[in-house]
C-alpha positions in Angstrom: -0.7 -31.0 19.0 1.3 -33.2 21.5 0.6 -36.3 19.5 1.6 -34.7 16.3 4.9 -33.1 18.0 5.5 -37.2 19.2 4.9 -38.3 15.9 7.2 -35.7 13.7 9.8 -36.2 16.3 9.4 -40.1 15.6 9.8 -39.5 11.6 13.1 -37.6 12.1 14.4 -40.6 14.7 13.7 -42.8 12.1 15.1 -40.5 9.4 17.9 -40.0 11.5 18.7 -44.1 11.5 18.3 -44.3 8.4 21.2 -41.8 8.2 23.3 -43.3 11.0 23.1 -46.9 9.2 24.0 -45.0 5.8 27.2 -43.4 7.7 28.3 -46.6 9.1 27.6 -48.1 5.5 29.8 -45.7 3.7 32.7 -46.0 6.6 32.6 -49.7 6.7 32.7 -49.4 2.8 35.6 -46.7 3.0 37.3 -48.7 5.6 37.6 -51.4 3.4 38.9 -49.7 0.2 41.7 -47.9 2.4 42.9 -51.6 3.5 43.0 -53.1 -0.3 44.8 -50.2 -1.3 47.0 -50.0 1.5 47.0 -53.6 1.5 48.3 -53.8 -2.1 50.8 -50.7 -2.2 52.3 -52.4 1.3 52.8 -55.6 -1.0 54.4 -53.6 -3.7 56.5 -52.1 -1.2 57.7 -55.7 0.2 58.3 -56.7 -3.3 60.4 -53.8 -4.1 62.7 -54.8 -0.8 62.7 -58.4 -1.8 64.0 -57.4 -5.0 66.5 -55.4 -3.6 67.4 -57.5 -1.3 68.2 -60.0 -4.2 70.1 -57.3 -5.9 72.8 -57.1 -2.5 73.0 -60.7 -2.3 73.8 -60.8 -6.3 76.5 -57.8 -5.7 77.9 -59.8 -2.8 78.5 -63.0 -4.9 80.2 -61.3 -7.5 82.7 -59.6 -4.8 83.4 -62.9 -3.3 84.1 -64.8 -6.2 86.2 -61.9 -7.3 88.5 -61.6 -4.2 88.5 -65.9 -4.0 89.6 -65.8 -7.5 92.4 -63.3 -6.9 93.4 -65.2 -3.6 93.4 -68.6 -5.9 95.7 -67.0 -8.7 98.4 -65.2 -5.8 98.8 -69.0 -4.0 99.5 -70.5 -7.1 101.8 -68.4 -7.8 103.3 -68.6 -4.1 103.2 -72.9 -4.3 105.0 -72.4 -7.7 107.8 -69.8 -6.1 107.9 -71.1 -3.0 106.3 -75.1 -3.4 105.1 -74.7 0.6 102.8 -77.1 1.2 100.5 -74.6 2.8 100.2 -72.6 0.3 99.1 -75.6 -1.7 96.7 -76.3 0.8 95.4 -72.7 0.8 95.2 -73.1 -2.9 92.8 -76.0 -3.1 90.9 -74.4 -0.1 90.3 -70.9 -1.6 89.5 -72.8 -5.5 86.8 -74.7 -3.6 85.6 -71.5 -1.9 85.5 -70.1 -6.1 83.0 -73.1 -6.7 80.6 -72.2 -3.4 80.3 -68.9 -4.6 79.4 -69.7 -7.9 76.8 -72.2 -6.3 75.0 -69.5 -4.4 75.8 -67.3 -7.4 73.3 -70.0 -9.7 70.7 -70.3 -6.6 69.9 -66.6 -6.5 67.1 -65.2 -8.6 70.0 -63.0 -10.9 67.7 -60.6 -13.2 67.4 -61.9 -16.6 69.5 -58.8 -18.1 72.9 -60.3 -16.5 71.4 -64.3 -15.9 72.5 -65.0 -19.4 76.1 -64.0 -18.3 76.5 -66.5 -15.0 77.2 -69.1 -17.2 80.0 -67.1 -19.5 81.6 -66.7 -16.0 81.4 -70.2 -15.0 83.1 -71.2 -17.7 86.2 -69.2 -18.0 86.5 -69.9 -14.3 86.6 -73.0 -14.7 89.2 -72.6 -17.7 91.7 -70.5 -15.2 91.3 -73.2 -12.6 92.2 -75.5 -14.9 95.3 -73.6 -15.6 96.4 -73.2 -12.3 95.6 -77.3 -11.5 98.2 -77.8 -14.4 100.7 -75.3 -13.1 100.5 -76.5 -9.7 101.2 -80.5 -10.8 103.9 -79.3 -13.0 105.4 -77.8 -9.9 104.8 -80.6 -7.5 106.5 -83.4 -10.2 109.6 -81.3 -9.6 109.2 -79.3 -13.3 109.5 -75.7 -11.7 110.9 -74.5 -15.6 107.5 -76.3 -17.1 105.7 -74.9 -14.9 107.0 -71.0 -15.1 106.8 -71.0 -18.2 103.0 -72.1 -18.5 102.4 -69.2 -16.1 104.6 -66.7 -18.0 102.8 -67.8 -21.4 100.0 -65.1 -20.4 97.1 -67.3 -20.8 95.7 -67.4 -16.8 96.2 -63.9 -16.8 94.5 -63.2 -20.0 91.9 -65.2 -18.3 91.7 -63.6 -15.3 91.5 -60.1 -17.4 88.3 -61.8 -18.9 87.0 -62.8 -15.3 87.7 -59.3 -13.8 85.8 -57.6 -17.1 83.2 -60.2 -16.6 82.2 -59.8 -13.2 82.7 -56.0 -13.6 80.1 -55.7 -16.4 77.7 -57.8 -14.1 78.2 -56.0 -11.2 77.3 -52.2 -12.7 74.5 -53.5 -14.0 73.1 -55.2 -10.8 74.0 -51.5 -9.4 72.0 -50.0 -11.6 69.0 -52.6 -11.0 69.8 -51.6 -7.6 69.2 -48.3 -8.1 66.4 -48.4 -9.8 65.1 -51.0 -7.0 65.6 -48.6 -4.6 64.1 -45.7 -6.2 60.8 -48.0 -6.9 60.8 -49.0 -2.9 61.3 -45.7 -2.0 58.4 -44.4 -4.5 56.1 -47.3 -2.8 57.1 -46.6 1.0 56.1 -42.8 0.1 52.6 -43.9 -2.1 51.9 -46.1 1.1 52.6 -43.3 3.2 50.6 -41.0 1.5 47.7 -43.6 1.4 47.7 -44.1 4.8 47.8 -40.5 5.4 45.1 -40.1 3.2 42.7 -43.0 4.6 43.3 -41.6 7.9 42.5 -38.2 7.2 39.0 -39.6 4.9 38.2 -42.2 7.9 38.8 -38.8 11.2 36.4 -37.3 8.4 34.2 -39.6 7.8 34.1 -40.6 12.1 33.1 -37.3 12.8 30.7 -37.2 10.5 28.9 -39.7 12.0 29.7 -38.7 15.2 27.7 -35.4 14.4 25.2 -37.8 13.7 24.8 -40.0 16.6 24.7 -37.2 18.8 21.9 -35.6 16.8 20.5 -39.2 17.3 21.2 -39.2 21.2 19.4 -35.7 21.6 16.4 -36.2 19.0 15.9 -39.2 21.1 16.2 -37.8 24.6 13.8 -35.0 23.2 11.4 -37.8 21.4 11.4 -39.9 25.4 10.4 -36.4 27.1 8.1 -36.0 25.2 6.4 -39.4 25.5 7.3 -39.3 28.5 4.9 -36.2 29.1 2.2 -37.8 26.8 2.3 -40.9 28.9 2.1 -38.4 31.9 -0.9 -36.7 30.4 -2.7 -40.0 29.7 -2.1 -41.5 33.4 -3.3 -38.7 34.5 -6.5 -38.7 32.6 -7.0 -41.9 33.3 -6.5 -41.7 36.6 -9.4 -38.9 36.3 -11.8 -40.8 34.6 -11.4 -43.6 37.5 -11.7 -41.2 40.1 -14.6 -39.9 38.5 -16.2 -43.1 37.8 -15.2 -44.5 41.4 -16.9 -41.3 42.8 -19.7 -42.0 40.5 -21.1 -45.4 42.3 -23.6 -44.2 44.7 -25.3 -42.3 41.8 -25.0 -44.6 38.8 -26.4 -47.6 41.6 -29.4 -45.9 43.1 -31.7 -45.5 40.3 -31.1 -49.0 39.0 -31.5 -50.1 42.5 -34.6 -48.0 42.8 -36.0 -49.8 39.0 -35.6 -52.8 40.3 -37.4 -52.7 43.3 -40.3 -51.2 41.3 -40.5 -54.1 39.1 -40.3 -56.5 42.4 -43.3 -54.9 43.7 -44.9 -54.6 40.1 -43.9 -58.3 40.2 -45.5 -59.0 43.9 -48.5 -56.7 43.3 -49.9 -58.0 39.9 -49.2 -61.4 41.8 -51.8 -60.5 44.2 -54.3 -59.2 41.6 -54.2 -62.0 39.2 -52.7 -60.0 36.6 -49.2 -62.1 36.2 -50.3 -63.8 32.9 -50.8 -60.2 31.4 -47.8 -57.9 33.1 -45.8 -60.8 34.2 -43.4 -61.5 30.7 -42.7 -57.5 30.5 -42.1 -57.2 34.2 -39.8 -60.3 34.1 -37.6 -58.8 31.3 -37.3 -55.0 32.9 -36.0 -57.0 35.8 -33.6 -59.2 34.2 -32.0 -56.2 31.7 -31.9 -54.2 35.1 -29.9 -57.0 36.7 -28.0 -57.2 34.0 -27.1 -53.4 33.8 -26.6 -53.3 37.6 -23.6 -56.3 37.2 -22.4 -54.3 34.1 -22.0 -50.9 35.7 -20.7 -53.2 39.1 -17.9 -54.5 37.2 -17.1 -51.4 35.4 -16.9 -49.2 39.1 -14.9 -52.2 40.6 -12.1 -52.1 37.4 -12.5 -48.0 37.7 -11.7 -48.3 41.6 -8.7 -50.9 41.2 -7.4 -48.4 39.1 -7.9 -45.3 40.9 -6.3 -47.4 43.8 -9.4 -46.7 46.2 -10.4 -50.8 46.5 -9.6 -52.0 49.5 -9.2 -55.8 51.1 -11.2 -57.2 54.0 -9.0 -59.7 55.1 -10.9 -62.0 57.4 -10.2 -66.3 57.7 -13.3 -68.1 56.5 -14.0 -71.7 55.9 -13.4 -72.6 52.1 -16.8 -75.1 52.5 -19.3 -73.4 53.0 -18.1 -70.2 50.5 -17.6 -73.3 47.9 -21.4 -75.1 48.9 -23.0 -71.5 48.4 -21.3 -71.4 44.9 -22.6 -74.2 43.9 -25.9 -73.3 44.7 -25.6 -70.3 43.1 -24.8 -71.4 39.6 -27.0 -74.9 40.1 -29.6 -72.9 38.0 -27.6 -72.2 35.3 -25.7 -75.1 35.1 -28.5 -76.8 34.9 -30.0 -74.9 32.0 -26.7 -75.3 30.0 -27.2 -79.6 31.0 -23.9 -79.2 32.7 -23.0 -81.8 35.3 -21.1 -79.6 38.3 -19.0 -81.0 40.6 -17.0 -79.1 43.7 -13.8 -81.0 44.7 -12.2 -79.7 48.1 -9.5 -81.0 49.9 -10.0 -82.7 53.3 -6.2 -81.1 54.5 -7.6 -77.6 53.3 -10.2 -76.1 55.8 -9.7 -72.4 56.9 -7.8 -69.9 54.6 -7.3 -66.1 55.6 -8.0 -63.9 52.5 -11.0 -61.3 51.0 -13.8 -63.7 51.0 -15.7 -61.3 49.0 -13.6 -60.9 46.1 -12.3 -64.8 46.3 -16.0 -65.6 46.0 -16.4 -63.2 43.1 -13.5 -64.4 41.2 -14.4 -68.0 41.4 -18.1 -67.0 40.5 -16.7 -64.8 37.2 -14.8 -68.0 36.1 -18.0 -70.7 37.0 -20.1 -68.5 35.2 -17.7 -68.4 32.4 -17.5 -72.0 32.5 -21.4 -72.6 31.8 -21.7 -70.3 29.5 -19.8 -71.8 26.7 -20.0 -75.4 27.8 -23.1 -77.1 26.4 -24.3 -80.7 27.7 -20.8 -81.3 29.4 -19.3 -80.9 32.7 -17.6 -78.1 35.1 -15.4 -78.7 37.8 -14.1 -76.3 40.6 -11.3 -78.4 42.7 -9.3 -76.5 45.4 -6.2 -78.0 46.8 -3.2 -76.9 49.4 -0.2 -76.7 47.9 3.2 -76.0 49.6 6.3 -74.1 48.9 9.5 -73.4 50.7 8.5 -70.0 52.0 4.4 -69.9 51.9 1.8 -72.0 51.9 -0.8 -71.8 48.6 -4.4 -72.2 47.9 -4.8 -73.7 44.0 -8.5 -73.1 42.6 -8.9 -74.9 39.4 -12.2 -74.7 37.2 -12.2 -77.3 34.4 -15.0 -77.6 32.0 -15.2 -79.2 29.0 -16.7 -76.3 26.7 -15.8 -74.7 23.4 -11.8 -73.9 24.3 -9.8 -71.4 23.6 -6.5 -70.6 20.9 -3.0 -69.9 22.4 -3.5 -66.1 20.2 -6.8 -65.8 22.0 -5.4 -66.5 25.4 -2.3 -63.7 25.0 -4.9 -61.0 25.4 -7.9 -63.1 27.5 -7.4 -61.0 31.1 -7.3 -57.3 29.1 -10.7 -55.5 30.0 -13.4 -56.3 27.6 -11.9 -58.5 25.8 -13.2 -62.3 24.7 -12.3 -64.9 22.4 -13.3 -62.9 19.5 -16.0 -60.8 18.1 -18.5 -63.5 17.2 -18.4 -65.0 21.1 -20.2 -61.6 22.3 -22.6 -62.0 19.8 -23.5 -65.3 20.0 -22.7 -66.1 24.2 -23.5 -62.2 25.2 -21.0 -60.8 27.8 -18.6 -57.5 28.2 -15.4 -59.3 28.6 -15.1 -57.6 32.4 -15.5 -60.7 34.2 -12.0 -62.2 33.6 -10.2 -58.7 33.7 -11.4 -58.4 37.1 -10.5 -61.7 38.6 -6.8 -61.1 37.7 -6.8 -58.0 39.0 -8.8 -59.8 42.0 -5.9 -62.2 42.3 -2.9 -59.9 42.2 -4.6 -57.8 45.2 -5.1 -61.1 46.8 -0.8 -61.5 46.6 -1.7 -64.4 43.6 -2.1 -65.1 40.2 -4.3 -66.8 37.2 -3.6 -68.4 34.3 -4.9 -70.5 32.0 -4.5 -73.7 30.0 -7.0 -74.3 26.8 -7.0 -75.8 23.4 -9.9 -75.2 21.1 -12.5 -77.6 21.2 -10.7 -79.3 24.0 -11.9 -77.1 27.3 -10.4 -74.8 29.5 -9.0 -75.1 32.7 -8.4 -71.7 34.7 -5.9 -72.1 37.7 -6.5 -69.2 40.3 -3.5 -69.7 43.1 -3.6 -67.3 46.1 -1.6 -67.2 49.3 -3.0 -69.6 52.4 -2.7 -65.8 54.7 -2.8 -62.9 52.8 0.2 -60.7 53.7 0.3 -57.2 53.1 3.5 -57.3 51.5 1.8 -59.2 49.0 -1.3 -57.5 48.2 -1.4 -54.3 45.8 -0.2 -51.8 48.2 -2.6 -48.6 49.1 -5.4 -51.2 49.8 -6.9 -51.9 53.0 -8.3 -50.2 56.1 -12.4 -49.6 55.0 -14.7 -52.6 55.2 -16.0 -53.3 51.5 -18.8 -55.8 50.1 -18.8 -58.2 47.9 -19.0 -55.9 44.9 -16.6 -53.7 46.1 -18.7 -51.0 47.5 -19.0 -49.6 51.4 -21.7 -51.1 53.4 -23.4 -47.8 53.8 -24.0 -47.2 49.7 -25.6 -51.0 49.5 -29.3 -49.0 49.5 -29.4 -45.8 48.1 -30.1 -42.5 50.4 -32.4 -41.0 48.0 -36.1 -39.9 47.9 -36.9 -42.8 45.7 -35.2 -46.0 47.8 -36.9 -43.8 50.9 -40.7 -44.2 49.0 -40.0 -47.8 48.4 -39.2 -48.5 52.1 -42.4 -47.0 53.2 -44.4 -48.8 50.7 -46.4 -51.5 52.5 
């Protein structure tokens, strides 16, 4: 029921992403439409202003050339009265001011509804300056009568009537473009208000929205991490059970084996003695082997249950490094041997004592030896063992090389998980419960070390085991020590068995 609770509570996280990533979706998508319109009505808007902008500056033209044309017509008449020669000079001053204006007048982008009319201006400017130019020469050559009566002949101020209706026409009707620019700009400044507005109000929406949903999010998860969080509880503490129970279980599980196999050594001795070895012999031989071979299998099993159940403890003791390393290779001379291994034991001469669990070094090594000669065919095994130094400790490096069947970088990612091998066909064809390498590592990190491995298929192995010169405590897996253990991890006093079976086989004669 836990498990299913997990597992719906995972189905509505996931749901519940799914959702979250639609919500950001549709704001990021929302987001984006609110900045092209806004974008585009805020462009309208600055349009608007150019244009009436261009209206003012039009308006302003006009009224300049307007008053510069009424100052040009009142100091000709003053040069004419008078014939200062300031005024003249004001006169020429204020008829090149007329032309500036009509410059800036032609630069400006005029509408197309008065553009036609700039050059109808232009010209009867020109024709009144003109006018004046005569009237002023006439007056400087001393011909005041000439020169009144071109003035009085009405044709500059019939001219100037046309200018003044001109410019008038041209300038209601920029003010009416201005209007109308104005009233468009104001129309845009309130559609881009509104917009934004609008946007803001969908976007607060549209955030809260998924702000609703993040926090569902948030508290589905916190409820989804107690909850594996008791299911991980639950399964520690099972397994932490089961160890304890299988730790517990040693003295049992050992003393019946213990008690078959001394049977079949003194079936073995007995029919020895009658002459019956030829006839019992085989079958005696193979209920001692399989009984060996159960004994290491339930060994190995107790040993990983007692690691884990934190009840194996370290006999930390310095030893010489020869002699464990000389037994070794008489241990495994038999089987290398049978494989047609060549075995070779390299120790350095700098390397002599080393203070450490000799018990559960030499079971290590002997896990990865035995490994060695069992897929390695006609070839050759190496252990080597070297001091190396660092900057704060000093390290023992174990390496066991063989030239065997090797092993893939996949296979190698799950190689020191408990019964696990290469693959499935390995057990079957090389035997094995894939306990051997699980224990060394856990071995090796009690020890305060590490091991690792280096393979390619069809190339060898080489496994590197590299453990502290002096074990510290700091190092080691901490709970452990304190009880003397054996070499397989069990107290002295359970080696025999205490019941009425191992008691009949010690009385036998």
């Amino acid at each position: 029921m836990e498990q299913e609770s997990v597992s719906s509570r995972s189905r509505v996280l996931v749901m519940l992403k799914r959702r979250l990533a639609l919500g950001f979706f549709a704001a990021l998508v929302l987001i984006g439409l609110n900045m092209l319109i806004a974008f585009g009505s805020v462009q309208h808007l600055i349009e608007n202003n150019n244009r009436v902008t261009r209206h003012y500056d039009v308006l302003a033209a006009l009224r300049s050339i307007t008053l510069a044309v009424q100052e040009v017509e009142s100091l000709q008449r003053g040069y004419v009265i008078t014939a200062d020669g300031n005024a003249l000079q004001a006169y020429y001053l204020a008829a090149s001011g007329v032309g500036q204006y009509l410059t800036t007048l032609k630069t400006l982008q005029v509408d197309t509804r008065i553009a036609h009319l700039v050059p109808v201006l232009e010209t009867r400017i020109t024709r009144r300056l003109a006018l004046g130019h005569q009237a002023l020469e006439l007056r400087r050559d001393g011909k005041f009568e000439a020169a009144r009566k071109l003035i009085a002949s009405g044709q500059g101020a019939g001219e100037m009537v046309q200018i003044r209706r001109l410019i008038a026409e041209m300038i209601n009707r920029e003010t009416e473009l201005l209007v109308q620019g104005i009233r468009g700009a104001r129309a845009d400044a309130w559609s881009a208000l509104s917009t934004l507005v609008v946007a803001t109000i969908a976007n607060l929406a549209l955030l809260l929205l998924v702000y609703r949903m993040i926090l569902r999010d948030i508290q589905h998860r916190r409820s989804v991490e107690t909850d594996l969080k008791r299911a991980r509880d639950a399964a520690e503490a099972a397994n932490q059970a089961k160890s304890t129970f299988l730790a517990n279980m040693s003295h049992e599980l050992r003393t019946p084996l213990n008690a078959i196999l001394g049977y079949a050594e003194l079936l073995q001795e007995e029919s020895a003695d009658l002459g019956l070895t030829a006839k019992f012999g085989p079958d005696l031989e193979i209920i001692h082997g399989e009984g060996r071979h159960l004994l290491e299998l339930i060994s190995d099993i107790l040993d990983l249950s007692k690691i884990e159940a934190g009840r194996m403890e370290l006999v930390v003791e310095s030893f010489e490094l020869k002699p464990l390393l000389d037994e070794l290779g008489q241990t495994l001379a038999t089987q290398m041997a049978k494989q047609g291994n060549a075995f070779q034991i390299k120790l350095s001469p700098d390397l002599v004592v080393m203070r450490s669990d000799q018990a559960k070094l030499r079971q290590s090594l002997l896990n990865l030896l035995s490994n060695a000669a069992k897929f390695t065919h006609h070839g050759s095994v190496t252990l080597e063992a070297h001091r190396e130094a660092s900057d704060q400790h000093d390290w023992v490096v174990f390496q066991v090389a063989d030239t065997g069947i090797g092993i893939t970088p996949e296979q190698q990612l799950r190689l020191f998980q408990p019964f696990t091998q290469a693959d499935g066909s390995t057990t079957r064809k090389y035997g094995g419960t894939g306990l051997g390498l699980a224990l060394t590592r856990r071995f090796c990190e009690m020890l305060g070390g590490e091991v690792s491995v280096r393979s390619s298929p069809e190339q060898g192995s080489v496994f590197i085991v590299r453990l502290p010169l002096e074990w510290q405590a700091s190092r080691g897996a901490s709970g452990m020590g304190g009880e003397g253990l054996m070499a397989g991890g069990w107290p002295a006093e359970q080696a025999i068995g205490e019941g009425s079976t191992d008691r009949t086989l010690s009385n036998r004669p």
